[in-house]
VOKOL-233883 format. One record per residue (C-alpha): residue number from 1; residue in three letters; x, y, z. Coordinates in Angstrom, 2 decimals. Each point is the difference from the previous one (the first is absolute). Layout:
! VOKOL-233883
   resi   resn        px        py        pz
    NUM    ala         X         Y         Z
...
END
This chain:
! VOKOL-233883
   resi   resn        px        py        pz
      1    unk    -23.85     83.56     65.97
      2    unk     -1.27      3.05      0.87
      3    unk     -3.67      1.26     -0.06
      4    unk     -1.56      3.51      0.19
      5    unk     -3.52      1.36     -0.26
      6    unk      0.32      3.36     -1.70
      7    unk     -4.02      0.65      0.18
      8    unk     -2.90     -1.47      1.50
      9    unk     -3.71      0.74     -1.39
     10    unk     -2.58      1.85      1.89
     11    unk     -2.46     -2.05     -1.90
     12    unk      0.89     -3.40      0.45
     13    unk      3.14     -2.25      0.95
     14    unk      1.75      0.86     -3.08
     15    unk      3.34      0.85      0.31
     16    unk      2.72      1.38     -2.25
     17    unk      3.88     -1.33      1.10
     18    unk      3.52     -1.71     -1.24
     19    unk      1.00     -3.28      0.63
     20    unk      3.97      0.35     -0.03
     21    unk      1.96     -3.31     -0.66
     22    unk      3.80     -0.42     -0.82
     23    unk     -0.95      0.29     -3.78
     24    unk     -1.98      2.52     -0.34
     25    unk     -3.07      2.08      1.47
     26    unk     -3.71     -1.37     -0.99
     27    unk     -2.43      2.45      0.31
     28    unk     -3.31     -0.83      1.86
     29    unk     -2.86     -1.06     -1.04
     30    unk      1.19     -2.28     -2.74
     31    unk     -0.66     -2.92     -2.24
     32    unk      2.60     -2.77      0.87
     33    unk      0.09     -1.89     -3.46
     34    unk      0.03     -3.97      0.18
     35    unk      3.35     -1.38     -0.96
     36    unk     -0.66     -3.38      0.62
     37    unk      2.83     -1.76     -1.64
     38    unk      2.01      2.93      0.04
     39    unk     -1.14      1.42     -3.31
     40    unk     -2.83      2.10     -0.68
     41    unk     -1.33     -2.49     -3.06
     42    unk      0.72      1.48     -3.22
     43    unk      1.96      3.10      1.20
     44    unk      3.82      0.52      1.32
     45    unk      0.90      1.63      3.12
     46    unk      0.92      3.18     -2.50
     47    unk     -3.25      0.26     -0.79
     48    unk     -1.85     -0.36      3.00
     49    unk      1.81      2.34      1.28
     50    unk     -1.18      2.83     -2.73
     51    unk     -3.55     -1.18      0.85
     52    unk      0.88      1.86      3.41
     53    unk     -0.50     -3.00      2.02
     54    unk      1.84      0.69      2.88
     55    unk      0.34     -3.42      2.18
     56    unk     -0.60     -3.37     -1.02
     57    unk     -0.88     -3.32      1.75
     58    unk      0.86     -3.18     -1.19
     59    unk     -0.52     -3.59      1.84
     60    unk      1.56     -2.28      1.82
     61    unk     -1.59     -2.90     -0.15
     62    unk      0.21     -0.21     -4.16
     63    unk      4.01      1.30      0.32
     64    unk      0.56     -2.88      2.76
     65    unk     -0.77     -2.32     -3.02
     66    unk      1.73      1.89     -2.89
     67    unk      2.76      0.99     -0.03
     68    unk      0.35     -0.64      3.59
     69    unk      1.03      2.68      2.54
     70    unk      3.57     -1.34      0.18
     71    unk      0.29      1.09     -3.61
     72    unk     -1.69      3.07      0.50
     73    unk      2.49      0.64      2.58
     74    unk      3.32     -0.75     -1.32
     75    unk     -1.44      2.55     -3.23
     76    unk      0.11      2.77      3.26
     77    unk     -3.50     -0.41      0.90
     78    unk     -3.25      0.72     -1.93
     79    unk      0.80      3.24     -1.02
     80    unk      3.10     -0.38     -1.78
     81    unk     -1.66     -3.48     -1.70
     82    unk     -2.67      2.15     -1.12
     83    unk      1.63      3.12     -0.85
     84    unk     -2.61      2.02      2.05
     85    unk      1.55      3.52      1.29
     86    unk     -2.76      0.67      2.54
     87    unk     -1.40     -1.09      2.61
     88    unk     -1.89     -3.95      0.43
     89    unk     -1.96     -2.21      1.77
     90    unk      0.05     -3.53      0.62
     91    unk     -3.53     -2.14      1.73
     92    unk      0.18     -2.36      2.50
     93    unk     -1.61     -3.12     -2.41
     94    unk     -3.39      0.42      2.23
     95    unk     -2.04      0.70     -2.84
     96    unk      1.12     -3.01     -1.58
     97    unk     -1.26     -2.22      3.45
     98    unk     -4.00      1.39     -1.25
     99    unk      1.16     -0.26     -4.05
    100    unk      1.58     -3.19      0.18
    101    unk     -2.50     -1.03      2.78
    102    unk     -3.69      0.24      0.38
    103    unk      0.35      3.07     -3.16
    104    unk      1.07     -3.33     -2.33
    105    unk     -2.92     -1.89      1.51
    106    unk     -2.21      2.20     -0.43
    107    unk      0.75      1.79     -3.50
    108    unk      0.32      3.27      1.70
    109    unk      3.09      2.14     -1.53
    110    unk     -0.99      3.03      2.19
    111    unk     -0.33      0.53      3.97
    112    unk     -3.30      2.08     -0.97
    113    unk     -2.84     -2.93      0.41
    114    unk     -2.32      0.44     -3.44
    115    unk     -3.51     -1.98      0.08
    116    unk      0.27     -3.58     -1.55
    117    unk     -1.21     -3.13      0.11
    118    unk      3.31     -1.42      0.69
    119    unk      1.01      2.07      3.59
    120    unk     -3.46     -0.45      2.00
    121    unk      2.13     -2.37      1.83
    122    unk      1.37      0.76      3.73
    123    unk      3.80     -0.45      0.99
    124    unk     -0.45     -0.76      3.60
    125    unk      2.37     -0.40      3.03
    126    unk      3.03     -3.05     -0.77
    127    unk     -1.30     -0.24     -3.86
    128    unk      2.79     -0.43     -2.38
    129    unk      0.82      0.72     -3.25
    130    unk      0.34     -3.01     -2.87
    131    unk      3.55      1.23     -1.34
    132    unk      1.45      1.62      2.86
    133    unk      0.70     -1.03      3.91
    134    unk     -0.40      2.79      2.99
    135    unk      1.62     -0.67      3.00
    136    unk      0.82      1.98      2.93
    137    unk      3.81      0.31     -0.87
    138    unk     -0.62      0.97     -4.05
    139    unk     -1.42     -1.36     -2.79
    140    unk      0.66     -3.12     -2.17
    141    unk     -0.19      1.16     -3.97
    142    unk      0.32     -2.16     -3.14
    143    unk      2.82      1.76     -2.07
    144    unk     -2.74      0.84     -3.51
    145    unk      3.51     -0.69     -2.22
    146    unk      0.91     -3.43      1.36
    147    unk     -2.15     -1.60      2.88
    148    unk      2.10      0.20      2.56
    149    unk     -0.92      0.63      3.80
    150    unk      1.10      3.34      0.86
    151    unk     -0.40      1.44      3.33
    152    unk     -0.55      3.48      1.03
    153    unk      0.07      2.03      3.52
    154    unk      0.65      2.88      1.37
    155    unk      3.53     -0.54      0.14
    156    unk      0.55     -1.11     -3.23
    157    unk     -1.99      2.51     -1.52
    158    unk      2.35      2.91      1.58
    159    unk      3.02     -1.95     -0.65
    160    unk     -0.79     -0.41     -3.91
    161    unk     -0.94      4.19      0.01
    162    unk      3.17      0.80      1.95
    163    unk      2.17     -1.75     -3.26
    164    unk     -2.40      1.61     -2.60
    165    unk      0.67      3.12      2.10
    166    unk     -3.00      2.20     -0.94
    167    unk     -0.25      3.92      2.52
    168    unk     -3.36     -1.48      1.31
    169    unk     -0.91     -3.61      0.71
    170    unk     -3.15     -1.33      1.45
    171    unk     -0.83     -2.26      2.82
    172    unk     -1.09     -3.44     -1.17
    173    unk     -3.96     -0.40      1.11
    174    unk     -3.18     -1.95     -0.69
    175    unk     -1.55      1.76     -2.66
    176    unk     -3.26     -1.86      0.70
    177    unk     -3.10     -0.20     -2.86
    178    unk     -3.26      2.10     -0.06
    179    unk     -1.98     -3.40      0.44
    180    unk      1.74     -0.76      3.12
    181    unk     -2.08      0.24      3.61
    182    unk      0.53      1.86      3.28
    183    unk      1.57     -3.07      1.70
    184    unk      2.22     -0.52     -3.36
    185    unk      0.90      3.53      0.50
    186    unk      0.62      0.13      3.66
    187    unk      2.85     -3.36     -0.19
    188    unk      1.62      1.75     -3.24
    189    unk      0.21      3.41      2.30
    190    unk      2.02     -2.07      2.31
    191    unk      2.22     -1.83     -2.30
    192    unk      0.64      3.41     -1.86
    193    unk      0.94      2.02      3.39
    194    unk      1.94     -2.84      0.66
    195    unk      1.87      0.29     -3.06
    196    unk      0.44      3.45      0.60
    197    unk      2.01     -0.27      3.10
    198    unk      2.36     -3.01     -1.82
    199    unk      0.39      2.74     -2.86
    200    unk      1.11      2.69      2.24
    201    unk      2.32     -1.89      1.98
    202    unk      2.03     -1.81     -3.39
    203    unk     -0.02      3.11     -1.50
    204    unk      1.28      2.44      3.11
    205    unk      2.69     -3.46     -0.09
    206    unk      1.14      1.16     -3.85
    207    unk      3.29      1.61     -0.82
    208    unk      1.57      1.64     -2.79
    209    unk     -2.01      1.40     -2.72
    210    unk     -3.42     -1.21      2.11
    211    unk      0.48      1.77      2.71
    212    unk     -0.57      3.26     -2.76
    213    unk     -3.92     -1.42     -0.52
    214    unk     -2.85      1.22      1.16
    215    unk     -2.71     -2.81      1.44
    216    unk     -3.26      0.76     -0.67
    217    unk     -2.58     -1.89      2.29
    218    unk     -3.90     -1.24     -1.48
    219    unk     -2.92      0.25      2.04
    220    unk     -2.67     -2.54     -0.91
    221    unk     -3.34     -0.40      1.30
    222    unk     -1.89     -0.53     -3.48
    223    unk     -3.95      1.82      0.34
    224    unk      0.11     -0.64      3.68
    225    unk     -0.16      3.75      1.82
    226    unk      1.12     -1.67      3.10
    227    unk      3.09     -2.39     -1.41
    228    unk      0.87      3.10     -2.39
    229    unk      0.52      2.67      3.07
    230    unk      1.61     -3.13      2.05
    231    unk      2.37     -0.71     -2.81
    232    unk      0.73      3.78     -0.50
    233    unk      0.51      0.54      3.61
    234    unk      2.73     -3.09      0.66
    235    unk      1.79      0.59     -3.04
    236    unk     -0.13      4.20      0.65
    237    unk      1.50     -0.86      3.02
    238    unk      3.07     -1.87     -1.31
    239    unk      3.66      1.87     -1.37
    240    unk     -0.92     -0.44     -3.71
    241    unk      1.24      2.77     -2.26
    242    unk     -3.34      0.59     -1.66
    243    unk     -3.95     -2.42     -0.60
    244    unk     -1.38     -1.67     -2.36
    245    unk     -4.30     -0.49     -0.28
    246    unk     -0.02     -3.52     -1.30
    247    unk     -3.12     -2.07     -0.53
    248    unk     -3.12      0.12     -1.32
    249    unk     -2.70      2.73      0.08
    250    unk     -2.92     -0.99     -0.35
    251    unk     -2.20     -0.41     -3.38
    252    unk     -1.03      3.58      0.07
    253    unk      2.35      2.47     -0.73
    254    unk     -1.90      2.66      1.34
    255    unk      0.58     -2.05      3.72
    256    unk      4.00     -0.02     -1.23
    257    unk      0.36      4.09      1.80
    258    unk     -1.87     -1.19      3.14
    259    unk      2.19     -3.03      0.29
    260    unk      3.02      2.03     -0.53
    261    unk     -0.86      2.04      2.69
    262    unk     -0.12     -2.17      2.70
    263    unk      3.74     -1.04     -0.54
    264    unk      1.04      3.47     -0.58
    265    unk     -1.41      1.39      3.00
    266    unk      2.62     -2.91      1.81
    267    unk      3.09      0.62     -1.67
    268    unk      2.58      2.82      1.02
    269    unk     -0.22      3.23     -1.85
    270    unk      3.63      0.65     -0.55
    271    unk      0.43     -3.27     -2.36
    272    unk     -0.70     -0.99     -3.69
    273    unk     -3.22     -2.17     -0.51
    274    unk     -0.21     -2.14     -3.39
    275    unk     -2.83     -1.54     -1.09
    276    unk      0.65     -3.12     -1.94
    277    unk     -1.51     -1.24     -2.96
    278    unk     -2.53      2.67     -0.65
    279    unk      0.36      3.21     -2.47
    280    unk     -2.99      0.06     -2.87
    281    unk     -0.60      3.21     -1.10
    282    unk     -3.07      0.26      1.96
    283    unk      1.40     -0.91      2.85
    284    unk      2.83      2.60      0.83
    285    unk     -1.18      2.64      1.24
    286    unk     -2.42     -1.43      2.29
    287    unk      3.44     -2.25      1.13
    288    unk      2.11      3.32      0.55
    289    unk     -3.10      1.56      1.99
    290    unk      0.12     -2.90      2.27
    291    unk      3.57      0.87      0.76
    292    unk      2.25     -2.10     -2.42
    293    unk      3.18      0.93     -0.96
    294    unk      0.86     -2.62     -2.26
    295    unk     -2.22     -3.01     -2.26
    296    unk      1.77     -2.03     -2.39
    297    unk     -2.83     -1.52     -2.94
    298    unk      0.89     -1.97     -2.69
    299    unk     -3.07      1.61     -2.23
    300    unk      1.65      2.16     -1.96
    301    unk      2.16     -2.62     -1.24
    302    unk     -1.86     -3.02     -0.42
    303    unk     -2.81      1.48     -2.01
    304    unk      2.45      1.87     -2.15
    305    unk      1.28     -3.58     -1.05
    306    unk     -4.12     -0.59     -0.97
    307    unk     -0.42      2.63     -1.84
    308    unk     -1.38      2.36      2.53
    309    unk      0.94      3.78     -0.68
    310    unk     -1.10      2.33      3.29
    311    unk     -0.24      3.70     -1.04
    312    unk     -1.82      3.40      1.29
    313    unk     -3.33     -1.48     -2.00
    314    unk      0.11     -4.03      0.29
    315    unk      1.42     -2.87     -0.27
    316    unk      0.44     -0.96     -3.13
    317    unk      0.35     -3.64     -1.55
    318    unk      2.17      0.15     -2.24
    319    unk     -0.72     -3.56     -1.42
    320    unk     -3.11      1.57     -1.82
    321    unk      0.23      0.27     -3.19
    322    unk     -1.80      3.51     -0.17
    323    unk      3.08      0.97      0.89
    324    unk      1.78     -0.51     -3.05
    325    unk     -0.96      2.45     -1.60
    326    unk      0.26      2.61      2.82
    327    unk      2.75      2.44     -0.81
    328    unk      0.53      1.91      3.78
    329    unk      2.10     -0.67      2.79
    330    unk     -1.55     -2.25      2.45
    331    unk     -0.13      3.15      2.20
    332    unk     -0.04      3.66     -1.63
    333    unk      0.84      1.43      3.76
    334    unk      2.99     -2.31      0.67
    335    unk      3.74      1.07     -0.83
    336    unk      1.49     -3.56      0.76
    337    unk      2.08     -1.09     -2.32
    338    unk     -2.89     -2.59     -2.02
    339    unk     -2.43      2.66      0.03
    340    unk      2.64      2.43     -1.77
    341    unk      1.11     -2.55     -2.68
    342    unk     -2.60     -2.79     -0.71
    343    unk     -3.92      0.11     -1.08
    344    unk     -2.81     -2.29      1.13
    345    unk      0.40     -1.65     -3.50
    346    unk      3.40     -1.51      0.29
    347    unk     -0.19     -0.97      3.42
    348    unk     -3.33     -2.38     -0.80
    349    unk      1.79     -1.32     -2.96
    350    unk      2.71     -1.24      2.17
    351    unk     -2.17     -1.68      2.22
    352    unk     -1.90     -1.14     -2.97
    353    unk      3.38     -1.63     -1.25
    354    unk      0.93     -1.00      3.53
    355    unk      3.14      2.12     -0.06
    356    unk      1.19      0.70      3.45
    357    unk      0.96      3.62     -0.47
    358    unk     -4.05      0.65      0.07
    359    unk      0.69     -0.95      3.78
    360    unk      3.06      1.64      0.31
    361    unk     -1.23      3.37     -1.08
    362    unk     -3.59     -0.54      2.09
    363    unk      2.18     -0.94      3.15
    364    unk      1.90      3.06     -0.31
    365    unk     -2.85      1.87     -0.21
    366    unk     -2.33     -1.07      2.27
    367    unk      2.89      0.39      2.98
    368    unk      0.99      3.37     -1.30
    369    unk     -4.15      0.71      0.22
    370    unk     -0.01     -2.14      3.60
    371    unk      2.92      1.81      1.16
    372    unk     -1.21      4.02     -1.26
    373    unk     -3.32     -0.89      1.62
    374    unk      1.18     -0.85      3.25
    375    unk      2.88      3.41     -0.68
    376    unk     -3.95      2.29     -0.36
    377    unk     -0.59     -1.59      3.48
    378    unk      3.03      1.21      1.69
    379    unk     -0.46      3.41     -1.30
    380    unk     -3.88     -0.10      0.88
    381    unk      1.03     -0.35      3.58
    382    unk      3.15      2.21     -0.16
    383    unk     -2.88      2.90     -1.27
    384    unk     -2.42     -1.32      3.11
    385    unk     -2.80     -1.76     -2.68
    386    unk      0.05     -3.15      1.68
END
């Protein structure tokens, strides 16, 4: 993998660059769709592909359970079992230690903490989760298809992404919850760094087609200043290819650019940063200011498969049934393919009839908007606006 930073903003930390893998150049900043089971739901790798996603990232923990990374790697690797030209991604199954964790007992979906009645509770130092076990080597997970005890560490994680054999894989961390306390915090920094070390040394250990992926390391810390610029100094310091921002920032977005900061400022120039799990509209230029080169969201997608239509004016619901008789594109300034061939009309009847080409058509567009939204970043900063 090679990296380059073509321009840096006077303005901010923005920067404009390539990420160059063995199949095929990504251009930076960019959306990293979520290709969690290695599909993007309702689409086929053809088609994400004209929505000009560039790089994808799918994850390991759900492709550990099906199909299994053996068969995944006896197809020639995720790629090939996917029929994805370009470049991809693979996580470490962190996420899935705070979703399958404290996120299920909690009812929290997203890493952003949202006032409720149900999280006033604190996650303090050696709490546990109901579902899910956290020990010092890994985690112990109940498989969601079956029952069965699965366990997960560092070394396992990297050995299941070397057989899917993604360009990039991830460290496996502690993603920890936005509930959880400074003590929490501190013990999952330790585990995670930990981790780290195991990850470098089993995957430095890999042969073959591994030794051809790049290892991307995750800095924790969660809303901490000091455990974020700890986090983002140990794991700067350490031979990873490129970092990922993991955790949680915080319920006020506005506090997300701050918090960003204080890992950036740690983490060598010269190498990609990805920030995981974050990429609303709202959200990405603020993220690219703070110096991110890459954020992979699964927004676009998941509210396409509601109903939810983002374009130039607003989201639209397309479950209304205003809409019906509404005979314009969902968006009169977009030239993806949906916007070209299909009105507002047709598209609510088919959610109306629960057809799943009304999500098909939304999840094209919304990625082709996602994607051309973050493509007006690159040139804003290639013209010196941001």
């Amino acid at each position: 993998m090679n990296f380059k930073i073509l321009k840096k903003s006077k303005n901010s930390r923005a920067r404009l660059g390539f990420l160059e893998t063995s199949h095929g150049v990504v251009e930076t900043p960019s959306l990293v769709p979520v290709a969690t089971q290695a599909v993007i739901k309702t689409l086929d790798s053809k088609e994400v592909e004209q929505t000009k996603s560039q790089i994808l990232i799918a994850n390991t923990f759900h492709l550990h359970l099906k199909p299994g990374e053996k068969i995944v790697e006896k197809s020639g690797g995720l790629r090939k079992f996917m029929n994805w030209k370009k470049p991809l991604m693979t996580d470490s199954a962190g996420f899935q230690v705070f979703s399958l964790g404290f996120g299920r007992d909690m009812g929290l979906a997203s890493k952003i903490l949202k006032p409720s009645a149900n999280n006033n509770e604190t996650i303090k130092e050696n709490s546990q989760p109901k579902f899910i076990k956290i020990t010092q080597d890994g985690v112990y997970f109940r498989s969601p298809i079956n029952g069965d005890e699965l366990f997960l560490g560092p070394k396992e994680s990297i050995k299941i992404q070397e057989k899917l054999g993604a360009d990039i894989i991830f460290n496996f961390d502690e993603c920890t919850p936005p509930m959880a306390d400074y003590d929490y915090v501190k013990k999952s920094l330790e585990k995670t760094h930990k981790w780290a070390k195991v990850c470098l040394k089993t995957h430095s250990a890999g042969s073959g087609q591994a030794k051809k992926q790049a290892l991307f390391g995750i800095a924790q810390g969660s809303k901490f200043k000091d455990l974020r610029v700890e986090s983002a100094k140990f794991i700067g310091s350490m031979d990873f290819d490129g970092f990922g921002i993991g955790g949680e920032f915080g319920a006020d977005k506005k506090k997300m650019a701050e918090m960003l900061g204080w890992v950036v400022n740690e983490l060598p120039e010269k190498k990609p940063r990805h920030l995981l799990g974050v990429g609303y509209l709202e959200d990405m230029e603020s993220v690219v200011k703070s110096g991110v080169d890459l954020f992979d969201c699964t927004v676009p997608t998941h509210y396409a498969r509601r109903g939810i239509a983002f374009t130039s004016g607003e989201k639209l619901d397309l479950n209304k049934v205003k809409f019906l008789k509404n005979t314009e594109p969902l968006d009169t300034d977009c030239v993806c393919s949906v916007c070209q061939n299909y009105k507002k009309n047709y598209i609510c009847h088919l959610f109306k009839a629960g057809e799943i080409t009304g999500m098909k058509l939304l999840t094209f567009h919304n990625l082709w908007y996602f994607n051309s939204f973050v493509e007006d970043i690159r040139q804003r900063i290639k013209k010196g606006e941001i």
